[in-house]
C-alpha positions as CSV (number, residue, x, y, z in Angstrom):
1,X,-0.3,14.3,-2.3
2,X,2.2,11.8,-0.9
3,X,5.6,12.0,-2.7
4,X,9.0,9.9,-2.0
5,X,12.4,9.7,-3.6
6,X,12.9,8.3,-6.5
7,X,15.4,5.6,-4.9
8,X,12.5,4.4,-2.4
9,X,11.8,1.3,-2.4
10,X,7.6,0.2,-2.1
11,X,6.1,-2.9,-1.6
12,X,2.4,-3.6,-1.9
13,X,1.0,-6.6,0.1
14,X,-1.2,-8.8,-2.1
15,X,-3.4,-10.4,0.4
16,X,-5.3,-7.9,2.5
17,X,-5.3,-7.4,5.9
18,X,-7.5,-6.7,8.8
19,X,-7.3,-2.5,9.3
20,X,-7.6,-2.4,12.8
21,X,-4.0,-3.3,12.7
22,X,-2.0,-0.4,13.7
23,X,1.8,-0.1,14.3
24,X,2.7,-3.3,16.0
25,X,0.3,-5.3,13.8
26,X,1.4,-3.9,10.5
27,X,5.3,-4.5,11.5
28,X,4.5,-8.3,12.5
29,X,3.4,-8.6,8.9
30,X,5.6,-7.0,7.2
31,X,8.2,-9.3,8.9
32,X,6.1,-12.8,8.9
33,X,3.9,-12.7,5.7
34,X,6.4,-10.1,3.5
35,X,9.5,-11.9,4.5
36,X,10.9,-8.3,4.9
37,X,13.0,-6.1,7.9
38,X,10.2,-2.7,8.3
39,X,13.6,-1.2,9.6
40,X,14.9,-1.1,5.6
41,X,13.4,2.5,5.0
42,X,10.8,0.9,2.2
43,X,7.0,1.6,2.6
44,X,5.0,-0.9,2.4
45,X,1.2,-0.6,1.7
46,X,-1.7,-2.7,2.6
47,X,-5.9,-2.6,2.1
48,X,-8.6,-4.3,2.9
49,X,-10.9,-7.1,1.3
50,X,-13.1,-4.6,0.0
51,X,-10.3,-2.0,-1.1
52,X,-11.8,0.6,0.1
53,X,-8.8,1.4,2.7
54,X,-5.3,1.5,2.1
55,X,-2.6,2.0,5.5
56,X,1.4,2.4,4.8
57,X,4.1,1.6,6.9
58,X,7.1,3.4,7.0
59,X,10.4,3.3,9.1
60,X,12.5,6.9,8.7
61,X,14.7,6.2,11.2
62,X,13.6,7.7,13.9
63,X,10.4,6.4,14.3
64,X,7.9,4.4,12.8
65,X,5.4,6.0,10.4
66,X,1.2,4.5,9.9
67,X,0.0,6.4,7.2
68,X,-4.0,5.8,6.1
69,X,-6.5,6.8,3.7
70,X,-10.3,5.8,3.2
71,X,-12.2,6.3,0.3
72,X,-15.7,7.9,0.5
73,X,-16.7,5.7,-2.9
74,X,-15.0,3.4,-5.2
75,X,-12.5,0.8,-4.7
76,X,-8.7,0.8,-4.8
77,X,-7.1,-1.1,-7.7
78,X,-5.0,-3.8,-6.7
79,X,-3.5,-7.8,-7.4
80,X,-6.3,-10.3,-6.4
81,X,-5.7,-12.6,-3.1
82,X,-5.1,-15.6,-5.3
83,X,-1.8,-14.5,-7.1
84,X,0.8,-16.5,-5.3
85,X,3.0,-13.7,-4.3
86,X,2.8,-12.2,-1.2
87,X,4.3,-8.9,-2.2
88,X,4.7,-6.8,-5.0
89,X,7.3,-4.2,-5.6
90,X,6.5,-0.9,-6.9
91,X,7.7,2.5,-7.8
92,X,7.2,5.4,-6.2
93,X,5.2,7.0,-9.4
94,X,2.8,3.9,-9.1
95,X,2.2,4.4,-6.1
96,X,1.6,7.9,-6.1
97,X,-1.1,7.0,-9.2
98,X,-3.1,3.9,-7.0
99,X,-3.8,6.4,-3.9
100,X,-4.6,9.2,-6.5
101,X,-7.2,6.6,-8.1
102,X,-5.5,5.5,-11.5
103,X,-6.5,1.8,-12.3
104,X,-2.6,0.8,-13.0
105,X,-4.0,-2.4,-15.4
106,X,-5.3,0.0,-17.8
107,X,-3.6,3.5,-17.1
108,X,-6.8,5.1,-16.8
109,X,-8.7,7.4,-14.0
110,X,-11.5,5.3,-12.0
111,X,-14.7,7.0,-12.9
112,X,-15.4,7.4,-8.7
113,X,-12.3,9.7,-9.3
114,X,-12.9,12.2,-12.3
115,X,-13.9,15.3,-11.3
């Protein structure tokens, strides 16, 4: 389980991006598409079109930080491509209930994750 402090800030990209992007990748978009400095300390998350793989970038200040998961079934839940903004902010909580497979529009578990 991931956990961050409470002050953290998280942005979630709403357009998804291609995964082979690693560290250099994921910074350039952060900085082009997000409008944002990946220096700040904030994570900011990305997935794929299908949703089935989400990556997090994160600058602690010594280094730079590519975190990623990919789900065996079922789909992340997340903004659709057309809203018009490229980022969303988030809190830390949220976040912590997308990657553990809560669908955050209706505050319920995903059937792919009950157990």
């Amino acid at each position: 389980m991931l956990a961050f402090p409470a002050a953290i800030r998280i942005f979630l990209a709403v357009r998804p991006v291609d995964m082979r992007k690693s560290f250099n990748g994921l910074w350039a978009t952060v900085q082009e598409h997000l409008g944002e400095d990946p220096r700040s300390g904030a994570v900011f998350c990305f997935t794929n079109t299908d949703r089935t793989r989400l990556k997090l970038l994160y600058w602690d200040g010594t280094g730079v930080w590519v975190l990623a998961k990919r789900l065996e079934r079922g789909r992340f839940s997340w903004l659709a491509a057309g809203d018009e903004r490229a980022k969303v902010a988030l809190a830390p909580e949220a976040l912590a209930m997308l990657v553990g497979g809560v669908d955050l529009r209706q505050g319920s578990l995903k059937p792919w994750y009950e157990r």
